[in-house]
Each structure stands twice: as structure tokens, then as C-alpha cells.
N, CA, C and O of each residue as an XYZ file, in Angstrom:
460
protein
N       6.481    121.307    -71.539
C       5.743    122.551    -71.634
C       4.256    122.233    -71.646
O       3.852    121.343    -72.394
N       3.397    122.918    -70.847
C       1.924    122.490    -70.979
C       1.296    123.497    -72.187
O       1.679    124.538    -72.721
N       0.294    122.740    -72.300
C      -0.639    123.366    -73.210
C      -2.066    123.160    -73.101
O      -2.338    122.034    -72.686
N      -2.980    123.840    -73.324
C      -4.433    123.343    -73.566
C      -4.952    123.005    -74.888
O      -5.251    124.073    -75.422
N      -5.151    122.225    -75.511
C      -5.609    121.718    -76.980
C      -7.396    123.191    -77.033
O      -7.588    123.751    -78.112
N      -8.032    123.413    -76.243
C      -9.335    124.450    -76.366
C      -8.704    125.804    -76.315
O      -9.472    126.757    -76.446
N      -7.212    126.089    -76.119
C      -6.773    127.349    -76.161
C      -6.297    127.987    -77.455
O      -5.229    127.721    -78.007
N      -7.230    128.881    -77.891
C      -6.250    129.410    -79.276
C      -5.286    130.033    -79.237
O      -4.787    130.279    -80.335
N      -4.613    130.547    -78.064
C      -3.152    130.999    -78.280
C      -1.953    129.618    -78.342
O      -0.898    129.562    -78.973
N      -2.708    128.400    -77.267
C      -1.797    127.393    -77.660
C      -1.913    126.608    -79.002
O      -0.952    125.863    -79.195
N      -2.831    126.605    -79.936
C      -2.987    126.518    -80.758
C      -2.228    127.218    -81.892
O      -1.985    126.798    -83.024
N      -1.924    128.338    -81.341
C      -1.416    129.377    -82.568
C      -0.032    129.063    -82.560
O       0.601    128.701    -83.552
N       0.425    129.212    -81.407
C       2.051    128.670    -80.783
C       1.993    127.402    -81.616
O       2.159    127.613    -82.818
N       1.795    126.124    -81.266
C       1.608    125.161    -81.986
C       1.509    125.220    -83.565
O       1.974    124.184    -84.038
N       1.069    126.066    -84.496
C       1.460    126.286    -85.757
C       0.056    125.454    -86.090
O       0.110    124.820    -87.144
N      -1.426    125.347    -85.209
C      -2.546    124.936    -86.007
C      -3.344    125.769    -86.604
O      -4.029    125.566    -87.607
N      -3.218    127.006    -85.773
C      -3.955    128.275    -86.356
C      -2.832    129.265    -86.901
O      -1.716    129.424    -86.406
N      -3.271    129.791    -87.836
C      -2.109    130.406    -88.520
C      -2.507    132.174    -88.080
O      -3.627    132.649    -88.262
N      -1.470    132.863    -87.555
C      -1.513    134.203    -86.899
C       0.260    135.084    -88.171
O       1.146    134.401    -88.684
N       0.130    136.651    -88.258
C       0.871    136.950    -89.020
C       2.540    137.227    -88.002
O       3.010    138.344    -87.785
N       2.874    136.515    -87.746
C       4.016    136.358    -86.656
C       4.896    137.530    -86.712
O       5.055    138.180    -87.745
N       5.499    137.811    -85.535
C       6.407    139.100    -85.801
C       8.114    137.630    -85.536
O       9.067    137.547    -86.310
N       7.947    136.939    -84.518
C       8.857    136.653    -83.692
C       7.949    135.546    -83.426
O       6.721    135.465    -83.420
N       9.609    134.077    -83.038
C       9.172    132.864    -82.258
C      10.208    132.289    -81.905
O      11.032    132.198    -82.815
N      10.612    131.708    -80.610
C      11.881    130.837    -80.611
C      10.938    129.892    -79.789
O       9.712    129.830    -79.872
N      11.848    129.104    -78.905
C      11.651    127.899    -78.309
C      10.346    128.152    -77.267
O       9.359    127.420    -77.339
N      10.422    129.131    -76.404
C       9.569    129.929    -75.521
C       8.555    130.648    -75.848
O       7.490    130.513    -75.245
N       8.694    131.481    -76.793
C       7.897    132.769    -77.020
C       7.584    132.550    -78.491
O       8.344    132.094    -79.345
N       5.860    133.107    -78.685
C       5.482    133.453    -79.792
C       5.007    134.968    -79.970
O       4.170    135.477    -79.226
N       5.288    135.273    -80.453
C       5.066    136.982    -81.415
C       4.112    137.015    -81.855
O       3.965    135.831    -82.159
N       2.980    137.661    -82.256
C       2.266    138.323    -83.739
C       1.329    139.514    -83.475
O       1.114    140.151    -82.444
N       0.620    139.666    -85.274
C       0.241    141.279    -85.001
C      -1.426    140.661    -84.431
O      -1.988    139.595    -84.684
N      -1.914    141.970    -83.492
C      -3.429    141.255    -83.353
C      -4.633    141.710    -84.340
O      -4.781    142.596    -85.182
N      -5.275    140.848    -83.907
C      -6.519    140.922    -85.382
C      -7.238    142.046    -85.147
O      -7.664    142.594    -86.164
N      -7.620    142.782    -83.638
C      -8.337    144.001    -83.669
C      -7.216    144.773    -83.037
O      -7.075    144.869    -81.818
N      -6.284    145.416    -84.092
C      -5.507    145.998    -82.924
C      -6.142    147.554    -82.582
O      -7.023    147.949    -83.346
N      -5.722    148.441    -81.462
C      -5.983    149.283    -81.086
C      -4.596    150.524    -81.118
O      -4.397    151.471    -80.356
N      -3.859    150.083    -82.230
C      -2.889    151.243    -82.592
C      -2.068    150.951    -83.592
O      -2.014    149.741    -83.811
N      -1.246    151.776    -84.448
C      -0.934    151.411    -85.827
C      -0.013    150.035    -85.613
O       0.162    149.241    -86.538
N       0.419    149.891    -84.597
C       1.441    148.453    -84.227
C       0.793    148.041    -82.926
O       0.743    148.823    -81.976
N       0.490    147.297    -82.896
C      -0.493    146.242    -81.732
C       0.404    144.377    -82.189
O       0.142    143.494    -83.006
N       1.263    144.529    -81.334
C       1.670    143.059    -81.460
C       1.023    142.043    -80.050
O       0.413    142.432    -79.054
N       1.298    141.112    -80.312
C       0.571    140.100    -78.778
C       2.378    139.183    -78.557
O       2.904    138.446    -79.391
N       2.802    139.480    -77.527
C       3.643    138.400    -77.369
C       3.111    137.185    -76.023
O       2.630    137.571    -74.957
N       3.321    135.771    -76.363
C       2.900    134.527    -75.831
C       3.816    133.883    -75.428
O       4.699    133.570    -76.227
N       3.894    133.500    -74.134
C       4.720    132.558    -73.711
C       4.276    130.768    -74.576
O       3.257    130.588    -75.242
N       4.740    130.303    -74.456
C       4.547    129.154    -74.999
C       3.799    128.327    -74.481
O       2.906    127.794    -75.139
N       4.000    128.068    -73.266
C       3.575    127.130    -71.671
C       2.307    127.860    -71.552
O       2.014    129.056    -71.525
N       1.613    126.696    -71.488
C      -0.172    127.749    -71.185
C       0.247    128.357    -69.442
O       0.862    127.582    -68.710
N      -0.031    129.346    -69.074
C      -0.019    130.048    -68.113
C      -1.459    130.698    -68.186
O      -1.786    131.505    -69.055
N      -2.071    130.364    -67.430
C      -3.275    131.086    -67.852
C      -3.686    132.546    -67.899
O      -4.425    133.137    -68.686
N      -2.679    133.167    -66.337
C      -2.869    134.754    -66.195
C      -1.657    135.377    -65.427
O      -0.948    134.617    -64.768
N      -1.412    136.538    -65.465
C      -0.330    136.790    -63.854
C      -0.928    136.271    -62.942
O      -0.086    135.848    -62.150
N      -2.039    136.036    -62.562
C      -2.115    135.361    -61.255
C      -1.638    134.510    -60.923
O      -1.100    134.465    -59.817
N      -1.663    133.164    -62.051
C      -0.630    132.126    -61.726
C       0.702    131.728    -62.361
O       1.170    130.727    -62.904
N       1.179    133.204    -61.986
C       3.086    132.941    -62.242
C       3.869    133.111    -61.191
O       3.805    134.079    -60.433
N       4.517    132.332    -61.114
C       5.626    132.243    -59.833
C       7.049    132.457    -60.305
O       7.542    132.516    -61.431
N       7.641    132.570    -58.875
C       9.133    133.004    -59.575
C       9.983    132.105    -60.823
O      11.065    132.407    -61.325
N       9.129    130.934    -61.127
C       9.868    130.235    -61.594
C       9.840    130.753    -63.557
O      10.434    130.382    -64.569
N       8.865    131.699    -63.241
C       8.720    132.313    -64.394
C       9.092    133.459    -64.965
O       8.887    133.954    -66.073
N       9.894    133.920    -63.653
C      10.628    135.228    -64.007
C      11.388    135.362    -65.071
O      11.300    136.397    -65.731
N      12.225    134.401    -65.416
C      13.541    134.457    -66.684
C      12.480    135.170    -67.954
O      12.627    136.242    -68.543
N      11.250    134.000    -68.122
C      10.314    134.470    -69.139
C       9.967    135.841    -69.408
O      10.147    136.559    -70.392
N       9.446    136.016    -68.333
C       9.133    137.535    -68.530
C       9.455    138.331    -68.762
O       8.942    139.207    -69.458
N      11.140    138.264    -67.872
C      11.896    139.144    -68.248
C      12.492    139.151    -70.080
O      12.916    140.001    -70.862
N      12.292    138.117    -70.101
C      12.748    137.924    -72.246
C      12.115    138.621    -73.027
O      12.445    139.279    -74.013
N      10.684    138.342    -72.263
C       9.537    138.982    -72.946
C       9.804    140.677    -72.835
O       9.926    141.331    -73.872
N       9.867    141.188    -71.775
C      10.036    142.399    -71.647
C      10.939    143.164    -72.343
O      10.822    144.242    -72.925
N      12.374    141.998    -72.089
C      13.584    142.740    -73.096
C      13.441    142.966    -74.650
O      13.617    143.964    -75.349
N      13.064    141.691    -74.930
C      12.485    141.670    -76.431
C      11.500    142.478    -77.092
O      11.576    142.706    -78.299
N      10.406    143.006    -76.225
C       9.734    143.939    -77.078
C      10.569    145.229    -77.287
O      10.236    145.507    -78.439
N      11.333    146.072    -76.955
C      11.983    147.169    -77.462
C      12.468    147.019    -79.160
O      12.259    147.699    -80.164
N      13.195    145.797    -78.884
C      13.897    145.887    -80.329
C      12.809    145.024    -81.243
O      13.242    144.834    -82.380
N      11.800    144.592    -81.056
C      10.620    143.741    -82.098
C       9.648    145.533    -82.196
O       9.435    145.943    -83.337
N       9.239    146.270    -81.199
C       8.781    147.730    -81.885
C       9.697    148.517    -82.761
O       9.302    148.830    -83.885
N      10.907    148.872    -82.341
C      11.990    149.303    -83.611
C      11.947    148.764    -84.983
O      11.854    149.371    -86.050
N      12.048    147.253    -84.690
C      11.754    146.409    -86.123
C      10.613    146.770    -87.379
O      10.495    146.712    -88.603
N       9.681    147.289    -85.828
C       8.435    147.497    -86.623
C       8.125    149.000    -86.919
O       6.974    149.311    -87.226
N       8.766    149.613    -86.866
C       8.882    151.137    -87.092
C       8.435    152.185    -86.209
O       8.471    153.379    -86.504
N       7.795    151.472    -84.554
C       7.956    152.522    -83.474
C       9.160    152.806    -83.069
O      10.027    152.051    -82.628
N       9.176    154.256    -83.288
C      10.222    155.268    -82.595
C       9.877    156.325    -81.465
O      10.687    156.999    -80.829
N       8.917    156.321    -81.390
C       8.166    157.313    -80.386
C       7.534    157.003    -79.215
O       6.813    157.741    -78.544
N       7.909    155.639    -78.964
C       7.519    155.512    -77.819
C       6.544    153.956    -78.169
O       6.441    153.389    -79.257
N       5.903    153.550    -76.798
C       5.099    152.380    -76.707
C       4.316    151.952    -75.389
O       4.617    152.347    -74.263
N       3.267    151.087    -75.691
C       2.790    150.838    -74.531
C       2.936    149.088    -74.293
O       3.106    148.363    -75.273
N       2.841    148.473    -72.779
C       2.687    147.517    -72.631
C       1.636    146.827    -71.966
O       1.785    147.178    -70.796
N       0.611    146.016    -72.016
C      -0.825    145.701    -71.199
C      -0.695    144.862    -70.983
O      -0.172    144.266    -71.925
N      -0.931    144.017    -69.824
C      -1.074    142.543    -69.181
C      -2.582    142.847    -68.636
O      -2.667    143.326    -67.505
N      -3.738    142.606    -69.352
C      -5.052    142.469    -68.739
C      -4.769    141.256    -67.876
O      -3.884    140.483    -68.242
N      -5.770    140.910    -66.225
C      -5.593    139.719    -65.907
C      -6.988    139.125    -65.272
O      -7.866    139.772    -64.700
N      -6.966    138.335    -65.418
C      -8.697    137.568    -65.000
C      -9.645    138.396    -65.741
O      -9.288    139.391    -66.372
N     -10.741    138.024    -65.673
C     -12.296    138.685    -65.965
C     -12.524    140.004    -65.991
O     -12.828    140.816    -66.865
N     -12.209    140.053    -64.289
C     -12.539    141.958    -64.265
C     -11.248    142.433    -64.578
O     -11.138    143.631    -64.316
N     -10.198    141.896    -65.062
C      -9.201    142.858    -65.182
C      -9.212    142.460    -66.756
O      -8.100    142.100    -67.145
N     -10.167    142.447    -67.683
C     -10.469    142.563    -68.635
C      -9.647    141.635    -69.754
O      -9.476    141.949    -70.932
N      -9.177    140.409    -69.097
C      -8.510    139.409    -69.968
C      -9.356    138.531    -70.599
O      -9.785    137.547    -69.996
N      -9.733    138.835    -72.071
C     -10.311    138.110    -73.055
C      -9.815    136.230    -73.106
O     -10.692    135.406    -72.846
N      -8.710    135.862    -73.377
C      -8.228    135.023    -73.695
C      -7.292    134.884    -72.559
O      -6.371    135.543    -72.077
N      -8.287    133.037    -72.169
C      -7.405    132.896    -70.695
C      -5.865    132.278    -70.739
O      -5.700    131.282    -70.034
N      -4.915    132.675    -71.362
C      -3.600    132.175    -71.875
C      -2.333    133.661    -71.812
O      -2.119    134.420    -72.758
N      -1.670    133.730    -70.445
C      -1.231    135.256    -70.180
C      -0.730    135.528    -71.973
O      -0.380    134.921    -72.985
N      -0.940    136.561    -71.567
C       0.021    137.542    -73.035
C       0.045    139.157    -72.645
O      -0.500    139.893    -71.823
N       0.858    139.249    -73.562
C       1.135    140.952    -73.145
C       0.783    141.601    -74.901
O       1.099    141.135    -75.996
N       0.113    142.679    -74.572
C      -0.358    144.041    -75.817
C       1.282    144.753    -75.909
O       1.879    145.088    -74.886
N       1.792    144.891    -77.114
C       2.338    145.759    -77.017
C       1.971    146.949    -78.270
O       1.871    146.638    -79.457
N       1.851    147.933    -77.899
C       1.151    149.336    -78.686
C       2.049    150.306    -78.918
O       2.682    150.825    -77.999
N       2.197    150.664    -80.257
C       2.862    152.230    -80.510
C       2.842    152.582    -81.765
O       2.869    151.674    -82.596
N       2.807    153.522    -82.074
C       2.733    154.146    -83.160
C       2.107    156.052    -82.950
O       1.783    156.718    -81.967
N       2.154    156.213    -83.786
C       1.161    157.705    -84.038
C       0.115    157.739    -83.765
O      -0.781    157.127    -84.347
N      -0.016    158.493    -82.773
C      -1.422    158.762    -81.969
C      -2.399    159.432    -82.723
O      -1.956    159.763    -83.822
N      -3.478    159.728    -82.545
C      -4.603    159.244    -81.545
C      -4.404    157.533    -82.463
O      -4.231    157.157    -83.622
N      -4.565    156.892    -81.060
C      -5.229    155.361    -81.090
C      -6.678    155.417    -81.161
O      -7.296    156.314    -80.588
N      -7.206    154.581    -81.779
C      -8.815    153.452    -81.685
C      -9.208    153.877    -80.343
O     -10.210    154.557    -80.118
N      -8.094    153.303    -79.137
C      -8.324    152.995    -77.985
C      -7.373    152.951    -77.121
O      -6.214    152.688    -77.445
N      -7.753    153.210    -75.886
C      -6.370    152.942    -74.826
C      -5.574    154.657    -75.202
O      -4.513    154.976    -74.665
């Protein structure tokens, strides 16, 4: 599995920076984010530095798809019932802060902060 030692999501995965985790297995790391933008704002992380969708290939499909399946029942866990959102910002102008893909997932009782 690659990683970047200057990346703080691989860092966090790695267990050097400590984040409030929802979820983690072999692949995927979970947690809540530090500015979130709705009463449940989780970040899920692939493990493998990937830097953005731009550079995922089919070989990364299984992932994604885990990722995708898994957030339904990790928002239930967390007490969205009403629905949710999912964000993949990607590169610069597509407003990706942290170059290590991850996905927003958002829900709760509206009005949000944002989004």
C-alpha cells in the first residue's frame, strides 16, 4: 500500500495523528471532520495514498465501491435518517484541500454552515 510520510491523511490512517474515528479496517479509514459543514460531516479515506479521482483506475473500483456501500449504514450509526450528502472535491479548482482522495459525507438537520 503506498503512502506519503508529508500527507496528513496518511498519517492519520497510520495512527500518528490522532482523528475521532467513526470506522477502520484494512483499506479504509473513517472520521468526524474538524470544520465540519453539517451536524454529521464524516471524511472517509482510502488507505493507499491516491492522490485525487483523477488518478484512479479501474483497479480501484472494488474500493470505492466499499466506500460508497459503507457510508449508508456508518450515517444511520450516526443518527442520519433524513437523508445525506456525498462530495469528492478533485484537484485545485475543483476545490480539493488535501491532496489524498477522500469523500465528505453530510447529513443531518438542515440549514447547514454550508453546501
Amino acid at each position: 500500500m503506498s503512502s506519503d510520510s508529508n500527507c496528513i491523511f496518511c498519517r492519520i490512517a497510520a495512527g500518528q495523528i490522532p482523528a475521532n474515528k467513526v470506522y477502520e479496517d484494512d483499506e479504509i479509514v473513517v472520521f468526524h471532520d474538524i470544520h465540519p459543514w453539517a451536524p454529521v460531516h464524516i471524511l472517509m479515506v482510502p488507505k493507499a495514498h491516491i492522490v485525487s479521482m483523477a488518478d484512479v483506475t479501474a483497479e480501484h473500483a472494488p474500493l470505492l465501491g466499499r466506500m460508497m456501500a459503507l457510508s449508508p449504514r456508518l450515517m444511520r450509526e450516526l443518527g442520519v435518517t433524513d437523508g445525506f450528502r456525498h462530495v469528492i472535491n478533485t484537484g485545485r479548482d475543483g476545490s480539493q484541500e488535501v491532496m489524498h482522495l477522500h469523500m465528505h459525507v453530510m447529513g443531518g438537520p438542515r440549514p447547514w454552515a454550508k453546501g
